[in-house]
mmCIF file as gemmi writes it, N, C-alpha and C atoms, coordinates in Angstrom:
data_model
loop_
_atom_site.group_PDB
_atom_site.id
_atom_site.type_symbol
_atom_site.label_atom_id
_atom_site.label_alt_id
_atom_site.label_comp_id
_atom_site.label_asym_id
_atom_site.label_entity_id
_atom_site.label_seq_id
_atom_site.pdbx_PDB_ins_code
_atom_site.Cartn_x
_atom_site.Cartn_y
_atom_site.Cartn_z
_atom_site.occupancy
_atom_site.B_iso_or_equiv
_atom_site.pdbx_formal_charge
_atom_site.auth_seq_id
_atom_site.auth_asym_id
_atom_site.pdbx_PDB_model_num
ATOM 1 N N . UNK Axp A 1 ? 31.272 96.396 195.681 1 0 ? 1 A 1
ATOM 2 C CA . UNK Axp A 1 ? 31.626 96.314 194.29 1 0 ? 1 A 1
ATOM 3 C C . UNK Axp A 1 ? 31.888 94.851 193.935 1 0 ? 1 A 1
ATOM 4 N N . UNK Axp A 2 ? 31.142 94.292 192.514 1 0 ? 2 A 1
ATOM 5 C CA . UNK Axp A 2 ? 31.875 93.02 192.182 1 0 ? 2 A 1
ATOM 6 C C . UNK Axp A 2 ? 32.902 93.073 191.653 1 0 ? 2 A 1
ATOM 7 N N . UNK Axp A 3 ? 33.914 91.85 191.372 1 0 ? 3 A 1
ATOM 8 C CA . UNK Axp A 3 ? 34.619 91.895 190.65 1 0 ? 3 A 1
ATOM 9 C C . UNK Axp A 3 ? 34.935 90.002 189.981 1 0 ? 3 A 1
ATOM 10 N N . UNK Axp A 4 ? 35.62 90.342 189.063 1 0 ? 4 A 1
ATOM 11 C CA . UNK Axp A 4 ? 35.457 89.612 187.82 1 0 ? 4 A 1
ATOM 12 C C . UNK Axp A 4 ? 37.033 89.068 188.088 1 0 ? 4 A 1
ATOM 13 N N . UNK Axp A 5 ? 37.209 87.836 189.11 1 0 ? 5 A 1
ATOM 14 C CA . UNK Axp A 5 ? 38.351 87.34 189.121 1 0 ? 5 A 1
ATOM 15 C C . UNK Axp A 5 ? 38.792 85.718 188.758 1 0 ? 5 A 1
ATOM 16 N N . UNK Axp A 6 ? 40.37 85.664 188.927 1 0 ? 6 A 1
ATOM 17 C CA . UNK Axp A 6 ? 40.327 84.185 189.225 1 0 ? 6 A 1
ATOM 18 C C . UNK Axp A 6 ? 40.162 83.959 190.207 1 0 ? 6 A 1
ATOM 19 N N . UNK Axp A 7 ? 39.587 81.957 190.512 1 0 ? 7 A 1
ATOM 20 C CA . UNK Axp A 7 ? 39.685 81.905 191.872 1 0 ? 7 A 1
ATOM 21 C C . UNK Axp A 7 ? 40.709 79.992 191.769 1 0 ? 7 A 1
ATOM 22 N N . UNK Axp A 8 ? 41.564 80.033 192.755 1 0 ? 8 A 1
ATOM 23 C CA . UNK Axp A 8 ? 42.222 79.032 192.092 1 0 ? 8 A 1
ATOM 24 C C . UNK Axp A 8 ? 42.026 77.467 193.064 1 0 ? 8 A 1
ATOM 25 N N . UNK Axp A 9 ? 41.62 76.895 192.226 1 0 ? 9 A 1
ATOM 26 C CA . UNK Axp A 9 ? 41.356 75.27 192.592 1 0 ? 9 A 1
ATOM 27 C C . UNK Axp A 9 ? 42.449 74.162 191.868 1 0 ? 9 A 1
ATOM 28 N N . UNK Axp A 10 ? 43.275 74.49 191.578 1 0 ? 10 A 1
ATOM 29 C CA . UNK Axp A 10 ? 44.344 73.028 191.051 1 0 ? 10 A 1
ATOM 30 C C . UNK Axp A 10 ? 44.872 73.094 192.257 1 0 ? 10 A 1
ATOM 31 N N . UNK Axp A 11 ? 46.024 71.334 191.754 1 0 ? 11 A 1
ATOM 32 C CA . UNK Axp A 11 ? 46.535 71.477 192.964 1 0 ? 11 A 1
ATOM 33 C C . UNK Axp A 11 ? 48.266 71.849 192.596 1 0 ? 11 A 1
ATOM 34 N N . UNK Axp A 12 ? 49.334 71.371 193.593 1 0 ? 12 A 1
ATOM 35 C CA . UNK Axp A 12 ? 50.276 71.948 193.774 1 0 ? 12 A 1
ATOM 36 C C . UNK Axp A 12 ? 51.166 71.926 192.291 1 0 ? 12 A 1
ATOM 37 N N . UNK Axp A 13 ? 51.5 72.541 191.706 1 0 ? 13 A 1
ATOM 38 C CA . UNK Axp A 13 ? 52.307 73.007 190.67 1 0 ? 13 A 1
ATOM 39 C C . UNK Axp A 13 ? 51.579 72.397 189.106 1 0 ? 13 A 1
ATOM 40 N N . UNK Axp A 14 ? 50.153 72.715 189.339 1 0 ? 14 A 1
ATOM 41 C CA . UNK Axp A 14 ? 49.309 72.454 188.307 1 0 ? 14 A 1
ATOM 42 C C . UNK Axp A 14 ? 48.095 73.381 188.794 1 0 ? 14 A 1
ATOM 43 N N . UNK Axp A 15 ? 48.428 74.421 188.587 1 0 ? 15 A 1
ATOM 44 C CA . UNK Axp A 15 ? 47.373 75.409 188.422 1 0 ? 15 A 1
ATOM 45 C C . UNK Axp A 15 ? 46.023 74.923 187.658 1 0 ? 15 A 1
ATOM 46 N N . UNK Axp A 16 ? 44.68 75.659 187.978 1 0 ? 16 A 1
ATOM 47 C CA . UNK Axp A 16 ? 44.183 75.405 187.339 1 0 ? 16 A 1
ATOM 48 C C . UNK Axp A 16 ? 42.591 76.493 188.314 1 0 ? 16 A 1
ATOM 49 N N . UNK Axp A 17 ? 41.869 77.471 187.251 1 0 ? 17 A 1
ATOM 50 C CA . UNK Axp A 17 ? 41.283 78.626 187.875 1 0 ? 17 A 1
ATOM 51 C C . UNK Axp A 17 ? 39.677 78.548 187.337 1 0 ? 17 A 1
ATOM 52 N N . UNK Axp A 18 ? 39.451 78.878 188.152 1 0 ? 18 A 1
ATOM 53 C CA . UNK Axp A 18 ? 37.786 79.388 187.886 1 0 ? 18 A 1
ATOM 54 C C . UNK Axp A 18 ? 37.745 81.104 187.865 1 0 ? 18 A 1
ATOM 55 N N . UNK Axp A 19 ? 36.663 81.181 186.44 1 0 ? 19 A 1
ATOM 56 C CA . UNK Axp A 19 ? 36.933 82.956 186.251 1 0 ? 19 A 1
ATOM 57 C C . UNK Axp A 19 ? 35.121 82.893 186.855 1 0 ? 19 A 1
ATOM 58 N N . UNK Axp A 20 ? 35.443 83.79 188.262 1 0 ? 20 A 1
ATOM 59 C CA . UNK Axp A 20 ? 33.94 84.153 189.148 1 0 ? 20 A 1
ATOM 60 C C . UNK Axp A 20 ? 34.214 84.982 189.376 1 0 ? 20 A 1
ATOM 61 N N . UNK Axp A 21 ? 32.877 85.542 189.557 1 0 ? 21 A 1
ATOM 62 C CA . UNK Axp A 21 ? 32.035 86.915 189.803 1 0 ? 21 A 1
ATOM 63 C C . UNK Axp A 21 ? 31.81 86.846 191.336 1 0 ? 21 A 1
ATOM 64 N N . UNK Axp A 22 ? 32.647 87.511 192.041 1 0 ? 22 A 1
ATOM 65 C CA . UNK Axp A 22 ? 32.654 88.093 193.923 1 0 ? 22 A 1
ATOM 66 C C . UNK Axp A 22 ? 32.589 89.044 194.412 1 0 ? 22 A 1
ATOM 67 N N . UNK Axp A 23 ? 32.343 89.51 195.298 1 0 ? 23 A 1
ATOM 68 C CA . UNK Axp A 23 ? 32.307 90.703 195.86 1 0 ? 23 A 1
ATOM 69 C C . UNK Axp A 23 ? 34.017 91.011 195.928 1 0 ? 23 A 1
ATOM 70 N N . UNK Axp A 24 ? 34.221 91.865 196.071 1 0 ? 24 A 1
ATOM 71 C CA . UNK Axp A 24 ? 35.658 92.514 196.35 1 0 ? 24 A 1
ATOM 72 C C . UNK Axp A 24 ? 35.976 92.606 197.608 1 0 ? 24 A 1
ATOM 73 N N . UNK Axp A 25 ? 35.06 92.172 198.404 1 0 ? 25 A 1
ATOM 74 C CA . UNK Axp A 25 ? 35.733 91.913 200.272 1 0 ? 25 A 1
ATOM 75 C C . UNK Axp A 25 ? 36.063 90.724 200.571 1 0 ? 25 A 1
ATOM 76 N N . UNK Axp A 26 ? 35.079 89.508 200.005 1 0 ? 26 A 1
ATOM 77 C CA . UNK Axp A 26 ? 35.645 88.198 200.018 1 0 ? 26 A 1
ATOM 78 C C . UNK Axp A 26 ? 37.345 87.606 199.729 1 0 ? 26 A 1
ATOM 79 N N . UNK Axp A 27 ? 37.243 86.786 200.177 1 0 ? 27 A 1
ATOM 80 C CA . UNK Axp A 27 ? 38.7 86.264 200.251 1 0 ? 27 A 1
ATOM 81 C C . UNK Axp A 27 ? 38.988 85.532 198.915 1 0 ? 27 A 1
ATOM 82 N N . UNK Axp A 28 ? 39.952 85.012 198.01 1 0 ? 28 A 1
ATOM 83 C CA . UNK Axp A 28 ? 39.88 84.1 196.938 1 0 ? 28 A 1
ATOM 84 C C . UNK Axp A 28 ? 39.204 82.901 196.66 1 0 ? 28 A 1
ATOM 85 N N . UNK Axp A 29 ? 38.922 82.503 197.732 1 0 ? 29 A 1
ATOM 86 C CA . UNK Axp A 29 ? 38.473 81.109 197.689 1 0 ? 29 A 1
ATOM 87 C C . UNK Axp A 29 ? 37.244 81.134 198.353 1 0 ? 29 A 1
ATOM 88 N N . UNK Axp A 30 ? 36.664 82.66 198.654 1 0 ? 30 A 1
ATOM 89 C CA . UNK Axp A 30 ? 35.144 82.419 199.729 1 0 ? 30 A 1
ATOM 90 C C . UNK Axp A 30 ? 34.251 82.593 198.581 1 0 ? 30 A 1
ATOM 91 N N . UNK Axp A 31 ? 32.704 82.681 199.027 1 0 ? 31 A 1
ATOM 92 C CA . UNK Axp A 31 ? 31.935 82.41 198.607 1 0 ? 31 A 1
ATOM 93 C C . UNK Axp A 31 ? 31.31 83.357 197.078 1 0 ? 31 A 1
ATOM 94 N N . UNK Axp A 32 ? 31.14 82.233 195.99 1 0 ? 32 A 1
ATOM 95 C CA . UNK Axp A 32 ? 31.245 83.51 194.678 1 0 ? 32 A 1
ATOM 96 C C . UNK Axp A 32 ? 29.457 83.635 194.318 1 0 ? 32 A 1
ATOM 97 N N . UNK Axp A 33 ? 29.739 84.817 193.936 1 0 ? 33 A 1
ATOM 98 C CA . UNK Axp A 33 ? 27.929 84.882 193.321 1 0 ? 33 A 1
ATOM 99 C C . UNK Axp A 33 ? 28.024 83.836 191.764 1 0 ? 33 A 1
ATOM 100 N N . UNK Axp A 34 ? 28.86 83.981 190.895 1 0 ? 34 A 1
ATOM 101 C CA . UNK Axp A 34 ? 28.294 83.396 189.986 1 0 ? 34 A 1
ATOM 102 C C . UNK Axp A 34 ? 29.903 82.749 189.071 1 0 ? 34 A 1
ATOM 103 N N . UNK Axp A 35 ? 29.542 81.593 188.796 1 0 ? 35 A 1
ATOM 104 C CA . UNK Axp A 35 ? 30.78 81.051 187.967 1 0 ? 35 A 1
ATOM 105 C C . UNK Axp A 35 ? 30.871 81.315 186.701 1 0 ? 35 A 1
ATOM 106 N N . UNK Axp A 36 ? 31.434 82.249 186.086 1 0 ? 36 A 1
ATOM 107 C CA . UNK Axp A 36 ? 31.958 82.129 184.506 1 0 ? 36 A 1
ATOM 108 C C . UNK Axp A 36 ? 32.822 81.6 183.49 1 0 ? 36 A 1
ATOM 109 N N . UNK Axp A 37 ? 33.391 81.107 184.093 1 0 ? 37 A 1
ATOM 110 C CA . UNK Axp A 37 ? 33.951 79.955 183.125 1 0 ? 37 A 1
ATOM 111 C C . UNK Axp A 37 ? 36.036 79.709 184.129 1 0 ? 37 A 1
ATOM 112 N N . UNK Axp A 38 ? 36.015 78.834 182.824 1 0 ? 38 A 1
ATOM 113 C CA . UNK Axp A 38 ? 37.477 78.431 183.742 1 0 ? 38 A 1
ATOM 114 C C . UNK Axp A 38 ? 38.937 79.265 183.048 1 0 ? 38 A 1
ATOM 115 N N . UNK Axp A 39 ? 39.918 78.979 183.4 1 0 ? 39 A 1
ATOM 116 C CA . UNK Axp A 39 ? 41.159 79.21 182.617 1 0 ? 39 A 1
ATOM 117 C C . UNK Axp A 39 ? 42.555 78.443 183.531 1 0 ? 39 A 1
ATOM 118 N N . UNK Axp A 40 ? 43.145 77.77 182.266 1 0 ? 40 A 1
ATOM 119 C CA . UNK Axp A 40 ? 44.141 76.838 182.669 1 0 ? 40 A 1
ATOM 120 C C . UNK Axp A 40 ? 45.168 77.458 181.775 1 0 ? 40 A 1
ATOM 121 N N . UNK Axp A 41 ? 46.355 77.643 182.509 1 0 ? 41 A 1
ATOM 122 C CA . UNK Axp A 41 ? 47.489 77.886 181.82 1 0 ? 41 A 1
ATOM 123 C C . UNK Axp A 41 ? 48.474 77.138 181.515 1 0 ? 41 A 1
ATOM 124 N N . UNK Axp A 42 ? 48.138 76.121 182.274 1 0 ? 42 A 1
ATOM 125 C CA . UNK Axp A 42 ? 49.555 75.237 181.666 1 0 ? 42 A 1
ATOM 126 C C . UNK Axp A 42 ? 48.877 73.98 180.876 1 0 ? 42 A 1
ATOM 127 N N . UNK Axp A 43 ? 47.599 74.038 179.917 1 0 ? 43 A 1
ATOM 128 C CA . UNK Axp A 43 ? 47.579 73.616 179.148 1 0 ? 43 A 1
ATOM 129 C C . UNK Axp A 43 ? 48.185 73.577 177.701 1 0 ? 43 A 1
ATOM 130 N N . UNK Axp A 44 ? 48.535 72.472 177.157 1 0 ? 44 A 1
ATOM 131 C CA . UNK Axp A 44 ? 49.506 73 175.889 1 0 ? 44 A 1
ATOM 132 C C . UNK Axp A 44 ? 48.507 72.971 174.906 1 0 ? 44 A 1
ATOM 133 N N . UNK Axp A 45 ? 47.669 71.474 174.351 1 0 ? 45 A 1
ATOM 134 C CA . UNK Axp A 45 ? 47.143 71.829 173.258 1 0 ? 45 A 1
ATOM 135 C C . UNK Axp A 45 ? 45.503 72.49 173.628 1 0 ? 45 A 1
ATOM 136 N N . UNK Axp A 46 ? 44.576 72.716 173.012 1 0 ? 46 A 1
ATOM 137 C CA . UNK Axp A 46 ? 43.139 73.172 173.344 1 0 ? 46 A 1
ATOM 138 C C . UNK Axp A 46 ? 42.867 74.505 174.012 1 0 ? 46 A 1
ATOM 139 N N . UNK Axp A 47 ? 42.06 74.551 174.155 1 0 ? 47 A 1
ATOM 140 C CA . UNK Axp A 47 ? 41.865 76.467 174.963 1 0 ? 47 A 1
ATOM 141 C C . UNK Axp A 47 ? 41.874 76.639 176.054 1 0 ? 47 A 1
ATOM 142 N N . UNK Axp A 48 ? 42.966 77.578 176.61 1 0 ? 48 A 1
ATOM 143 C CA . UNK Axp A 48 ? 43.121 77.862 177.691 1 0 ? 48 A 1
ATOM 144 C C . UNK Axp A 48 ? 42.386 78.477 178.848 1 0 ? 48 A 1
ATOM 145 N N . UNK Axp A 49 ? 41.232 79.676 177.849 1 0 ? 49 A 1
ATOM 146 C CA . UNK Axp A 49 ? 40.362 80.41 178.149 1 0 ? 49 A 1
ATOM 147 C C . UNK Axp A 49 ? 39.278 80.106 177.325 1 0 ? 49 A 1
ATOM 148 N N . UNK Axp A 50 ? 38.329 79.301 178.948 1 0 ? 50 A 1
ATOM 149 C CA . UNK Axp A 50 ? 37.19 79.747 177.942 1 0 ? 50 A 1
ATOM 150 C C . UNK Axp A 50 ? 35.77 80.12 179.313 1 0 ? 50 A 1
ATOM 151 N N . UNK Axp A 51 ? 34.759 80.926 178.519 1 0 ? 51 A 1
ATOM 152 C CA . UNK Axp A 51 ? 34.335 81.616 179.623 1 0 ? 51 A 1
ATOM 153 C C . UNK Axp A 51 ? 32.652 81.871 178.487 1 0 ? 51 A 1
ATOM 154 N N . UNK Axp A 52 ? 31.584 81.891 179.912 1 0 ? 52 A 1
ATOM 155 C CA . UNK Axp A 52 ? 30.108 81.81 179.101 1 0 ? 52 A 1
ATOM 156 C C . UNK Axp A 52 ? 29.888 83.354 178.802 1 0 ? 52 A 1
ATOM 157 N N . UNK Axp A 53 ? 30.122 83.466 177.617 1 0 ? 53 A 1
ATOM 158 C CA . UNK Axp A 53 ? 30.281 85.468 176.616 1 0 ? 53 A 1
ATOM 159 C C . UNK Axp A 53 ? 28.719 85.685 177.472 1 0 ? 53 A 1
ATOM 160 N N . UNK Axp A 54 ? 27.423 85.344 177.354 1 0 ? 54 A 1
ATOM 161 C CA . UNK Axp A 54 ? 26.547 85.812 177.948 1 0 ? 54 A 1
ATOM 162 C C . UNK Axp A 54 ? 26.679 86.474 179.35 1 0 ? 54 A 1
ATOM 163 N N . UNK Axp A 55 ? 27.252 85.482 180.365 1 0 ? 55 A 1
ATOM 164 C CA . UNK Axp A 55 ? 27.458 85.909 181.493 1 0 ? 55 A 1
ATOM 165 C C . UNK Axp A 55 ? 28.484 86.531 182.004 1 0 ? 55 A 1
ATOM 166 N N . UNK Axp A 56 ? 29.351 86.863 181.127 1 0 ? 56 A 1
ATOM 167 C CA . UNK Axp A 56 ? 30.952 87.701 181.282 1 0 ? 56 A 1
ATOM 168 C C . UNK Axp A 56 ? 29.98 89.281 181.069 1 0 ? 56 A 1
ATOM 169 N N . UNK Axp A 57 ? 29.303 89.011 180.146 1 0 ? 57 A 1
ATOM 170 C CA . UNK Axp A 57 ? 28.521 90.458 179.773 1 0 ? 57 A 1
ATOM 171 C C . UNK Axp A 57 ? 27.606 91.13 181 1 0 ? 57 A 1
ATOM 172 N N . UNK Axp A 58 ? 26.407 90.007 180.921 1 0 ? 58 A 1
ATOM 173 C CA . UNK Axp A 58 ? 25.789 90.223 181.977 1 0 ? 58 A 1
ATOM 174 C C . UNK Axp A 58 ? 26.403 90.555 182.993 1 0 ? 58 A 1
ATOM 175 N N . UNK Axp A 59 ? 27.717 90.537 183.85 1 0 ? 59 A 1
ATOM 176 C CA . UNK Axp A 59 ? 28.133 91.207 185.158 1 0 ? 59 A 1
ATOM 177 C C . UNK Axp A 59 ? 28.62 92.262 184.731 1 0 ? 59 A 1
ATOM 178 N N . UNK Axp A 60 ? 29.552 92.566 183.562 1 0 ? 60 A 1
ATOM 179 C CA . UNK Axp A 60 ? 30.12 93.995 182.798 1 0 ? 60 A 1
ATOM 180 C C . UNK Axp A 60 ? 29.062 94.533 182.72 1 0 ? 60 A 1
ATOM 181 N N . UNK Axp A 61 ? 27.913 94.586 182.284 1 0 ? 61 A 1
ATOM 182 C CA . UNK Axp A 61 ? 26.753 95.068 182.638 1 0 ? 61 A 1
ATOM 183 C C . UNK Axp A 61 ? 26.27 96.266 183.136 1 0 ? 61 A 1
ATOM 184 N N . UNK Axp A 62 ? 26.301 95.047 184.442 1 0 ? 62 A 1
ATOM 185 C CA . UNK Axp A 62 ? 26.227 95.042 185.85 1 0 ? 62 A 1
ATOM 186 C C . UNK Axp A 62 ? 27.172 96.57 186.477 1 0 ? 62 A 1
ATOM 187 N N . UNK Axp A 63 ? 28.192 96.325 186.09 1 0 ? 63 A 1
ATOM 188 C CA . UNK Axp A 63 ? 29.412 97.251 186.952 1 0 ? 63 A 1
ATOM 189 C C . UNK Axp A 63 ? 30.14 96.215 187.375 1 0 ? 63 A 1
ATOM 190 N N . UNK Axp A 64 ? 30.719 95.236 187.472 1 0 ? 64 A 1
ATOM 191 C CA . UNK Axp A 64 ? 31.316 94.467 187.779 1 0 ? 64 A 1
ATOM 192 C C . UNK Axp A 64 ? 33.102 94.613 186.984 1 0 ? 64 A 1
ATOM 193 N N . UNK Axp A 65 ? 33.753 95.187 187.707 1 0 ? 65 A 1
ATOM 194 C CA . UNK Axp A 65 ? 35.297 95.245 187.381 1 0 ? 65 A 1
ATOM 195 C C . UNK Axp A 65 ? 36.036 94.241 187.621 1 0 ? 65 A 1
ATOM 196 N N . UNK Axp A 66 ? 36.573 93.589 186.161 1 0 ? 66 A 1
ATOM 197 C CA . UNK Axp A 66 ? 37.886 93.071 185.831 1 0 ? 66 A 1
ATOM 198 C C . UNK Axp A 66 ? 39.02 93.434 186.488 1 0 ? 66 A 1
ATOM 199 N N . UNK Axp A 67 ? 39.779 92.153 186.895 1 0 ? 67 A 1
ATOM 200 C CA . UNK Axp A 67 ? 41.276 92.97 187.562 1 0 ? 67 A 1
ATOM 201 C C . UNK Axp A 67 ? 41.843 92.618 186.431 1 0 ? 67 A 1
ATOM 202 N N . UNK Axp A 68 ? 42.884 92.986 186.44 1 0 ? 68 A 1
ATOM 203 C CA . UNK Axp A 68 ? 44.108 93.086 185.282 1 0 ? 68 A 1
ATOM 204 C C . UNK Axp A 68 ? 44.131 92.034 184.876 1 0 ? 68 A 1
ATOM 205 N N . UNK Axp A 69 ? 44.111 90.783 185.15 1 0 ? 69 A 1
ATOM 206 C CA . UNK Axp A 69 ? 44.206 89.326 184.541 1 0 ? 69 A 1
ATOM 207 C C . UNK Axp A 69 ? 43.047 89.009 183.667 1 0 ? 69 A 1
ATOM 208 N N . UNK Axp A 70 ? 42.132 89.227 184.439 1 0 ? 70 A 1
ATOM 209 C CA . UNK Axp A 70 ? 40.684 88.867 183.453 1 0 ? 70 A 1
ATOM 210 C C . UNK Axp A 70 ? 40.794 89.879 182.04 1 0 ? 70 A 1
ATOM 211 N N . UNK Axp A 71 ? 41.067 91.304 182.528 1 0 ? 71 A 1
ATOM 212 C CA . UNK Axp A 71 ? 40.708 92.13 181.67 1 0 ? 71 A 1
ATOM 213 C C . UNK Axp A 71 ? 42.018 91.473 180.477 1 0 ? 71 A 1
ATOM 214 N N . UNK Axp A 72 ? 42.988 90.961 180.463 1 0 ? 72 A 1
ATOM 215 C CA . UNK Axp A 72 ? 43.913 90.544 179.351 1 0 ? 72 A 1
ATOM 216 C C . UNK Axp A 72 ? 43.804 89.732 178.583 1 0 ? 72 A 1
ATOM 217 N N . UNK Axp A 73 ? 43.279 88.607 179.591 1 0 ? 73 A 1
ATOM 218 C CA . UNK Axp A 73 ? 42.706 87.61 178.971 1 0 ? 73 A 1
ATOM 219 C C . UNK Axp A 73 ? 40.802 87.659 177.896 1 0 ? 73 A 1
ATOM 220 N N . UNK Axp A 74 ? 40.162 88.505 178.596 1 0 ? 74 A 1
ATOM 221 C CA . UNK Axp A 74 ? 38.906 89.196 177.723 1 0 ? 74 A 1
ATOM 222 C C . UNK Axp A 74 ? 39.715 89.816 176.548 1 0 ? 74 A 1
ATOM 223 N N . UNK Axp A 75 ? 40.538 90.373 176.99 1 0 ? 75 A 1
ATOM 224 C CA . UNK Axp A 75 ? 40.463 91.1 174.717 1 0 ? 75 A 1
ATOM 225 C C . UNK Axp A 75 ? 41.471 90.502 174.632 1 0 ? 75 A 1
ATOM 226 N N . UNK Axp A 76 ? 42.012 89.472 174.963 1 0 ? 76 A 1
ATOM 227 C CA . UNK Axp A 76 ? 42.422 88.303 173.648 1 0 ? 76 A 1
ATOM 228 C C . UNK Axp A 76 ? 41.74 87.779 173.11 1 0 ? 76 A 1
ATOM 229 N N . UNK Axp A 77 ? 40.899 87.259 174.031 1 0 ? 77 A 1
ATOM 230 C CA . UNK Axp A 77 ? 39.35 86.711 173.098 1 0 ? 77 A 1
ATOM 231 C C . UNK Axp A 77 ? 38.466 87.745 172.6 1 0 ? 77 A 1
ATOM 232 N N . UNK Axp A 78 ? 38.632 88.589 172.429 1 0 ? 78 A 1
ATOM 233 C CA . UNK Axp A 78 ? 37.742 89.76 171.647 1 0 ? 78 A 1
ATOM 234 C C . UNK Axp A 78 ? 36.41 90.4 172.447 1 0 ? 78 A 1
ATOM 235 N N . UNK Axp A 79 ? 36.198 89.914 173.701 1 0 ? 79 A 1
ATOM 236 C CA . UNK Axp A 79 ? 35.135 90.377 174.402 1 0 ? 79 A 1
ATOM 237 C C . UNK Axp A 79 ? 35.109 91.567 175.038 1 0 ? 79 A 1
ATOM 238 N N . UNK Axp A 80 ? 36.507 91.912 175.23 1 0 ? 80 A 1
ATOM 239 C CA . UNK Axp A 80 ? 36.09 93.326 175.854 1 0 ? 80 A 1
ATOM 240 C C . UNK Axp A 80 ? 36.131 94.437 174.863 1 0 ? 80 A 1
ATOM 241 N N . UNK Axp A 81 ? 36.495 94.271 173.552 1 0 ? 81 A 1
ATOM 242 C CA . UNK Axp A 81 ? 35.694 95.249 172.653 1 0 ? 81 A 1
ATOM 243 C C . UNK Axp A 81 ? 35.005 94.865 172.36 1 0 ? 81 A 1
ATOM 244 N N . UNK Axp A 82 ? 33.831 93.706 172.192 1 0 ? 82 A 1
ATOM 245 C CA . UNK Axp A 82 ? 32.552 93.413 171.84 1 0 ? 82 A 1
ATOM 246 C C . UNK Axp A 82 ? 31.687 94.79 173.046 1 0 ? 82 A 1
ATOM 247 N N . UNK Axp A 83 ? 32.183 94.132 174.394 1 0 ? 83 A 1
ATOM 248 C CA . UNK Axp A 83 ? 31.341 94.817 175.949 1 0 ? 83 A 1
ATOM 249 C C . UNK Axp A 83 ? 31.474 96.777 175.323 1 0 ? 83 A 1
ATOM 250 N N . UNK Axp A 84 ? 32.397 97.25 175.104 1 0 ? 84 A 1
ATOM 251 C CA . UNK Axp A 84 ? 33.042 98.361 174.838 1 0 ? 84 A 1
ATOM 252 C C . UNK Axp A 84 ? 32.05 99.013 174.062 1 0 ? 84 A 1
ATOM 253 N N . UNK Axp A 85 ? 31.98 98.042 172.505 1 0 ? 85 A 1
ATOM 254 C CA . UNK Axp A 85 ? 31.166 98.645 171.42 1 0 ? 85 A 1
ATOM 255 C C . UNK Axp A 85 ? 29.625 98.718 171.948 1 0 ? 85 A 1
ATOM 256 N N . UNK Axp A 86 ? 28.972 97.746 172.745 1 0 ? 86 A 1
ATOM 257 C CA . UNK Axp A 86 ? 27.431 97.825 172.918 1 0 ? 86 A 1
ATOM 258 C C . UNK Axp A 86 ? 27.262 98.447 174.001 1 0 ? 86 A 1
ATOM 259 N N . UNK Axp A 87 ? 28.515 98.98 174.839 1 0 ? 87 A 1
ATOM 260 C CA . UNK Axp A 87 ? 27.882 99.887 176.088 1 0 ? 87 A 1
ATOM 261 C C . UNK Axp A 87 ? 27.995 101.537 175.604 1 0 ? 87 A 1
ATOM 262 N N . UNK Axp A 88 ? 28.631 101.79 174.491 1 0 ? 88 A 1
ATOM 263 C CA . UNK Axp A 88 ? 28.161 103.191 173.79 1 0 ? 88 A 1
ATOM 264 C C . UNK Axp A 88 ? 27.101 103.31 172.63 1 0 ? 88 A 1
């Protein structure tokens, strides 16, 4: 199964994540099929989340499951009822 996670590259008390597409046996930091965009949280001004809508789709698609973080951060930005409305 894929899944639709963070994977985290900042360094110590400056977070900072890549939102990729992995298998669900891999480890956080092993090898990802495909990069979708980033998300930084301890940015103050500019966007925290941002992620390529084509290829967030293309793995939802797919079958590719969101864990709880991605999936919160997707319908803040409105994508997972965009994915919702065109898969019925």
């Amino acid at each position: 199964m894929v899944k639709i996670r963070l994977q985290r590259v900042g360094t110590k008390k400056r977070p900072f994540y890549r939102v990729v597409a992995i298998d669900h046996r891999k480890r956080r930091d092993g090898a990802v099929l495909d990069n979708l965009g980033q998300y930084q949280p301890v940015l103050v001004s500019g966007e925290q989340f941002n992620v390529d809508e084509e290829k967030v789709m293309k793995w939802l698609n797919c079958g590719a499951q969101p864990t709880d973080t991605i999936l919160n951060l997707l319908k803040k930005q409105g994508l997972w009822k965009k994915f919702l409305s065109a898969s019925s």
